[in-house]
N, C-alpha and C positions, 0 to 999 in steps of 0.2 A: 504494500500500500504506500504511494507516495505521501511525502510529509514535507515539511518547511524544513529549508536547511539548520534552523535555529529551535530549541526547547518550547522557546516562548516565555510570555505572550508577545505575541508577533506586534510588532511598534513600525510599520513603513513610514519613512519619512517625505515632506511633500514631495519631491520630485521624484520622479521614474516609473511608480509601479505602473502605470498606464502606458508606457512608452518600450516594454521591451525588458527594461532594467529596473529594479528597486533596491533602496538602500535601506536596510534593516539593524533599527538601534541595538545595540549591543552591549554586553557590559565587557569589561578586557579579561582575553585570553579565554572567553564563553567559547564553548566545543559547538566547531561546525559541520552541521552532519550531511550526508550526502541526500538529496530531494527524493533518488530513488537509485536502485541497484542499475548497475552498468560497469564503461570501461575506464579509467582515472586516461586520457590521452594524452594532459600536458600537465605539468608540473612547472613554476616557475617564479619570476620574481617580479613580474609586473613592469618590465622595464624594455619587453622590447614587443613587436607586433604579433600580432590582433591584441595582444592582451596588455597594451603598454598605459600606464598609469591605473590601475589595479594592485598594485602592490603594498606590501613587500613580498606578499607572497599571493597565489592563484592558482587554481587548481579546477582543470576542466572535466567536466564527469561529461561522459556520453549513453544517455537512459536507454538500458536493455530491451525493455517496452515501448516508449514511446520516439524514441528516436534523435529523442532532441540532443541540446549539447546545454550543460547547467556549466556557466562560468562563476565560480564563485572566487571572490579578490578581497582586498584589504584584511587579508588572512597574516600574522604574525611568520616574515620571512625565518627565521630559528629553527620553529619546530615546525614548519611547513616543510623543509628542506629535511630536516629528523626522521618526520614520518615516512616519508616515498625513498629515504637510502641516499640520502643527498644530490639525489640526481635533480636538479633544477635544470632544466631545460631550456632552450629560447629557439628561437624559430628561425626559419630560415631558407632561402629561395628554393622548390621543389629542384631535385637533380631531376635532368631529363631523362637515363635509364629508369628512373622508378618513380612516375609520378606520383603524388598523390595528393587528392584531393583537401583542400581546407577543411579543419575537425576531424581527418581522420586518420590520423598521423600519433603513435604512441608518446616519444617524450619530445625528439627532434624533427620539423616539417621539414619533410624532402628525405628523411630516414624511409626505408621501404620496413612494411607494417611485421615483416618475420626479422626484423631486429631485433629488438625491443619487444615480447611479448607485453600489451597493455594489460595492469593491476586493474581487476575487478574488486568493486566494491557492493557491498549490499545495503538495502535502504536505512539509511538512519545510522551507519556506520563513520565514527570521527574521520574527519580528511584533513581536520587543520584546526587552529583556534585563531580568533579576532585578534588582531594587531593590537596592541597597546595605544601605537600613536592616531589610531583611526576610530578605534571604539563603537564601529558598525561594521555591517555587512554588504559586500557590494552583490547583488545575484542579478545576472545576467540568463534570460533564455533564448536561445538562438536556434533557427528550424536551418540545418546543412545542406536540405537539399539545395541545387537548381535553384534560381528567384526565391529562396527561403527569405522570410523576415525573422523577428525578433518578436518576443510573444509575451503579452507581458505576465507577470508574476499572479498579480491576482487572478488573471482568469487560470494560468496554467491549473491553481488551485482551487479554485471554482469546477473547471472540465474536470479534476481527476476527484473531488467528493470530498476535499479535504478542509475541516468543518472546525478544527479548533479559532480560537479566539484571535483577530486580526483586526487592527485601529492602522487606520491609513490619517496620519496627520495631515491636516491642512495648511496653505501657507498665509501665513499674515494678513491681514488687509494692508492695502498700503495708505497710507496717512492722506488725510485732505493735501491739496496743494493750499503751501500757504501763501498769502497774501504778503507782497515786497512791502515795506516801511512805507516809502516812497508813496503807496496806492493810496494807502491809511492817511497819513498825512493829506494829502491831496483829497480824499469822504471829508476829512475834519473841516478845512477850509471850506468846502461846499457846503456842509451844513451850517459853516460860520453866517458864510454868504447869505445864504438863504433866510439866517435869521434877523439877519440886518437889515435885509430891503424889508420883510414882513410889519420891522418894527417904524420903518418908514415910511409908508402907506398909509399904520395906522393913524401915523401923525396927521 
């Protein structure tokens, strides 16, 4: 049964869940579990492409079921690198003997896939803990096929039935625009105005 990379209760922050990606409040070093069983294909530090600014550490699951690719980031680069045997990964232009397609490439893109056999993991199984310096969760859903989009988080968890407890924050209002000094000034005088001819008429 798929699940939310995080314990809970689930806390999305305003930006992303509707867009593909969501950022999920965290407390530091909270255990990040895998959304659903599959194959671990990159391991890494966030520093170099598809997966560059996600770091310090990120960790790409690809769901046995449903196909997709779970990018989960701002994972704690240490013991991200601990878990998977130190093999941090980074990417890099396909070789043309062995091409292989985007998300399905074990730890290095352009490795051919009987290298490296990819570490499966099962649903709900630790793959990392939250970074210290970030103190959320970056979860990215990503469809590999052809024209794939990005899918975002709360529905993936909606389509698959999964019912615990989720608060999508709101952002801010944003403040009235305020009124220059300059304008103010400028109402005061006219109301000055205004009361001085009033009071000479009555004359």
């Amino acid at each position: 049964m798929p699940s939310y990379p995080l314990k809970g209760p689930i806390v999305y922050e305003p930006m992303g869940p509707t867009q593909g990606w969501a950022d999920l409040r965290a407390t530091t070093m909270e255990p990040v579990m895998a959304p659903e069983a599959g194959q671990v294909l990159y391991v890494g530090d966030g520093t170099h492409e598809p997966y560059d600014g996600v770091g310090p550490g990120v960790v790409v699951i690809k769901g046995r079921r449903s196909g997709l690719v779970h990018v989960l980031g701002f994972l704690d680069g240490a013991t991200t690198s601990a878990r998977w045997g130190g093999r941090m990964g980074r990417t890099q232009t396909p070789k043309p003997r062995t091409p292989v397609l985007s998300f399905n490439w074990p730890w290095e893109w352009g490795r051919s896939p009987g290298d490296y056999p990819a570490p499966e993991v099962n649903e709900g199984e630790t793959i990392g803990y939250v970074s210290a310096a970030r103190k959320h969760l970056r979860w990215e859903i990503r469809d590999p096929s052809p024209g794939g989009v990005s899918i975002s988080p709360t529905q993936w968890a909606y389509d698959n039935g999964i019912t615990g407890p989720a608060t999508i924050l709101t952002a801010p209002a944003a403040p009235p625009p305020r009124r220059s000094s300059g304008s103010g000034v400028l109402i005061v005088i006219l109301m000055l105005a205004a009361a001085t001819s009033g009071r000479r008429r009555r004359r």
